[in-house]
Each structure stands twice: as C-alpha cells, then as structure tokens.
Residue, then its C-alpha position, 0 to 999 in steps of 0.5 A: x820658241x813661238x814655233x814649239x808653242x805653237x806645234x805644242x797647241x796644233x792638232x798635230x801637236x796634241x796627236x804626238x803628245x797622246x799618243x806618247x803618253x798612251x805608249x809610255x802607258x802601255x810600256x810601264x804597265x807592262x813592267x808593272x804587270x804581276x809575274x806569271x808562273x810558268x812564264x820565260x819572264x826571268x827578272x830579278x827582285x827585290x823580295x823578303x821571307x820572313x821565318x820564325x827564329x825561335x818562340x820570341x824571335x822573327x828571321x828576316x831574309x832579304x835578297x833578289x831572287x829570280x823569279x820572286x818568291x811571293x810569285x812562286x808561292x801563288x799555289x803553295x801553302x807549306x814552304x821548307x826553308x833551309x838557311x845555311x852559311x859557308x855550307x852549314x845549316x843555321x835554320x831550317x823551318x816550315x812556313x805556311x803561306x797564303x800567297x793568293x791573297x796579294x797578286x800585287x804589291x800595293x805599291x805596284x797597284x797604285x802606279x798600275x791604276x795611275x797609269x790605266x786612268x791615264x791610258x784611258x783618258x788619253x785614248x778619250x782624248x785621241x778620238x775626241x781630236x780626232x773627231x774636231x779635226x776631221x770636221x775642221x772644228x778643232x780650235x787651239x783654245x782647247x789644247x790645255x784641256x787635251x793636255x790635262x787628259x791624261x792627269x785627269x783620267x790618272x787621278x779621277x781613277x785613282x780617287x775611284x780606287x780608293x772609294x771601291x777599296x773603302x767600299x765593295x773591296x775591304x779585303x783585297x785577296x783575289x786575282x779576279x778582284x785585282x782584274x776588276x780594279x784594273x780594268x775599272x781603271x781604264x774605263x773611268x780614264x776613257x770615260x772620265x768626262x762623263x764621270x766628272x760630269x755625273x759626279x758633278x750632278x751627284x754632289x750638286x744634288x745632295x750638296x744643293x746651295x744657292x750661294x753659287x747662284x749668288x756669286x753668279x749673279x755678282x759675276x754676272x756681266x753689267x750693261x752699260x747705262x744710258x741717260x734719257x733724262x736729268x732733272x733737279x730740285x733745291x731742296x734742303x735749309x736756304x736751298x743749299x741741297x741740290x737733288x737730282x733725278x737721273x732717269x735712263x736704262x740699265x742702271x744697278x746698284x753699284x752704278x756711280x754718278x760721273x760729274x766732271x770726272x768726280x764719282x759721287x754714290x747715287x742712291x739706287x731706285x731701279x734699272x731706269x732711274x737713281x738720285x743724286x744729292x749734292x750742296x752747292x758748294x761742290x759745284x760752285x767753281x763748276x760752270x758747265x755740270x758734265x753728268x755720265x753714269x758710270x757701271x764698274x767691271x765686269x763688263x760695264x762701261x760709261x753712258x751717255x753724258x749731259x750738260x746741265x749749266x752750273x749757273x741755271x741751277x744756282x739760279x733757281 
C-alpha cells in the first residue's frame, strides 16, 4: 500500500495519471461529438419525432434510428411522414423542422464541456510536471494539486458556460456558436490557474473587505516572549494585593502569566510590558514564585522563567 502511494505522489505517478486522463478525454469526446451527415459513422440512437395527430392531439415516435433523424434533418425544413402498421398507413403528415437550431443535445453539450475543461486542464498540468521535473524542482507536497487539475479545469469550464449561456449566448441556435463554446472550453481548462487567479482579483476588487485582513491578523503566528524583568508593589487595604509589573519582548493580548504552573489573565500594556494582581492568599503556601509568560497557538510558546521568593514579598 506504501509503494502505490508513493508511485501515486511520484513524477511519474502524476504522468501516468494526466496522461490517462487526457486519452479518456479525448475518447469520449469523440463519442460525444454531433454526427456529421455524409459521413461511414452509422451508429444507432435513441430519437423522437413528434407529429400532429389531429387539431387537439400530438403523436410521438420513439425509436433507434440509424443514423438519428435530428442529424438527417440539419439541411431540411419540410419532412413527409408516413406512419403504417402491418403495411397499412395510420398517419401520413408534413412536418416542418429547424434542425440547425440544436447541432447537439443539451445534455451531450454539458458532458462535452466537462471533459474539454478537463482536457485542458490536464495538458496545463502535464507541461507544468514536466517543466518542475526537468529542473529537478518537483516536490511531492504538490502532487494533490496535479491531481485535482482535471476537476478544476471540468468545472471552472463549466461554470464559464453557464455564464456565456446567460450572457453572449441566450439563444443557442448555430453551429459556429457550439464551436465557440467548445473551444472556450479547452482554453479555460488550459488555462484555468490563470482564470482563478483573475477571477480572484475580479471579486477581490469589487467585493473588497477588511474582514479577511482581520482574520489574518488573528491567525497570524505568535512570538514566543521573553522576561527581562519582574517587579511588584503591595498595594490594596492592609497590603493584601500584590501588583506585579512584568517587562520583557513579544508579549500580546492573549499572553497569560504562568505562576507555578497556574495561569492567571495579566492585563495587557503593550509588546514589552503586562501587569499582574494577585492577593496574598494565593501564594501563601508557595515559597519560591516560578513566573513565565505564556503565548498560546498558533505559534507561540513559553518564556524565559524567574524566581522571585514568596517570603520577600509577604515581607515587604
């Protein structure tokens, strides 16, 4: 199992995959692709006439006809049709069609764009590989991102489709359009880093926010602080309060005061200096005060410690 992933994360790994991915591409599009009239192709499917039965009434003809009779009809308007059963005629009519309008089903359409986007993508992903390994650059950490090229490019490609159908293409009637949508296809798959990164910048642009700032400034890793000094005061009725002034580097809000393995909440000056009130109470079993400042994740981590001697400060 340890050997498959690792061929699977490898160079060669991601080669194989690609490549595998750009064939089985290739071969469905060619079963996808629109019939051509005129041509050997003589597959048979599935297709559906529809005839006026009457004022009031609509026949519908299922069947596999070879070839398909929406392809047959790309340059005819006017169709006889003759219905019969066990020789005798039960329907003969004249139907008027506009074929050119529908070079391919939606359906046929959608998966075409699929795997165009896939393509694309899997080429970009190829001559990217390609380009790492032969410098000896390429590092196993990017091997899911070769992996998901192919999605990517399929559905980056599709989302383009719906927004061209929705804009330049409202009414899909041409073959020319079908070849312009095509091809959009492939491009945006080839190029599909680029087209996220644009993108990126497009909505970045207009849908300007400072909360990700924020949340980056939260994420953002902490130092780990240090303690150059430590000194306290009594304060408070009868000097039970003890005050503590902690100076040092690299302290933040969320920094906490260690004091023998007990956090107490210090409140927050600046990077260089945080107090500390405590009642005498709490240290009154304690003999020697170990005192450390504490940053929590991300990054992070605890300071220096220093001693301070519990009987000093009862003393004072």
């Amino acid at each position: 199992m340890k050997d498959l992933k690792d061929f699977i994360v490898s160079s060669t790994g991601i080669a194989f995959y690609l490549v595998a991915i750009i064939l089985l591409s290739l071969y469905f599009t060619y079963k996808l692709w629109p019939y051509e009239p005129g041509s050997n192709q003589t597959v048979a499917l599935k297709d559906s006439v529809f005839i006026a039965a009457g004022p009031d009434s609509i026949l519908s003809v299922n069947g596999e006809f070879s070839p398909p009779i929406s392809y047959l009809l790309q340059d005819t308007v006017r169709l006889n049709i003759n219905v019969t059963r066990q020789d005798s005629l039960v329907l003969s009519a004249l139907e008027e069609y506009a074929p050119e309008k529908y070079p391919i089903g939606e359906l046929n359409l959608l998966l075409l764009i699929l795997l165009l986007g896939a393509l694309g993508s899997s080429l970009h992903g190829i001559a990217s590989i390609s380009k790492f390994v032969g410098n000896n650059t390429y590092k196993e950490s990017w091997a899911l991102w070769y992996l998901l090229r192919p999605f990517v490019g399929a559905i980056l490609s599709f989302l383009f489709y719906l927004l061209i159908r929705a804009g330049l293409f409202k009414n899909f009637e041409t073959n020319s359009d079908f070849y312009t949508i095509i091809a959009l296809s492939g491009l945006i798959g080839l190029f599909s880093k680029q087209a996220l990164d644009k993108l990126s910048d497009l909505f970045d642009l207009i849908f300007k926010s400072d909360k990700e700032k924020d949340l980056s400034d939260k994420m953002k890793a902490a130092p780990i602080p240090n303690i150059t000094d430590i000194t306290f005061v009594l304060t408070g009725k009868d000097n039970a309060e003890i005050a503590f002034t902690i100076t040092g580097s690299d302290f933040t809000d969320n920094s906490v005061v260690r004091i023998n393995n007990k956090d107490y909440k210090p409140k927050y000056e600046n990077a260089n200096q945080i107090f500390l009130k405590l009642i005498k109470e709490d240290i009154k079993d304690i003999k020697t005060l170990l005192i450390a400042v504490f940053n929590p994740p991300p990054g992070g981590g605890i300071s220096n410690t220093k001693e301070i001697q519990a009987e000093q400060i009862l003393k004072t």
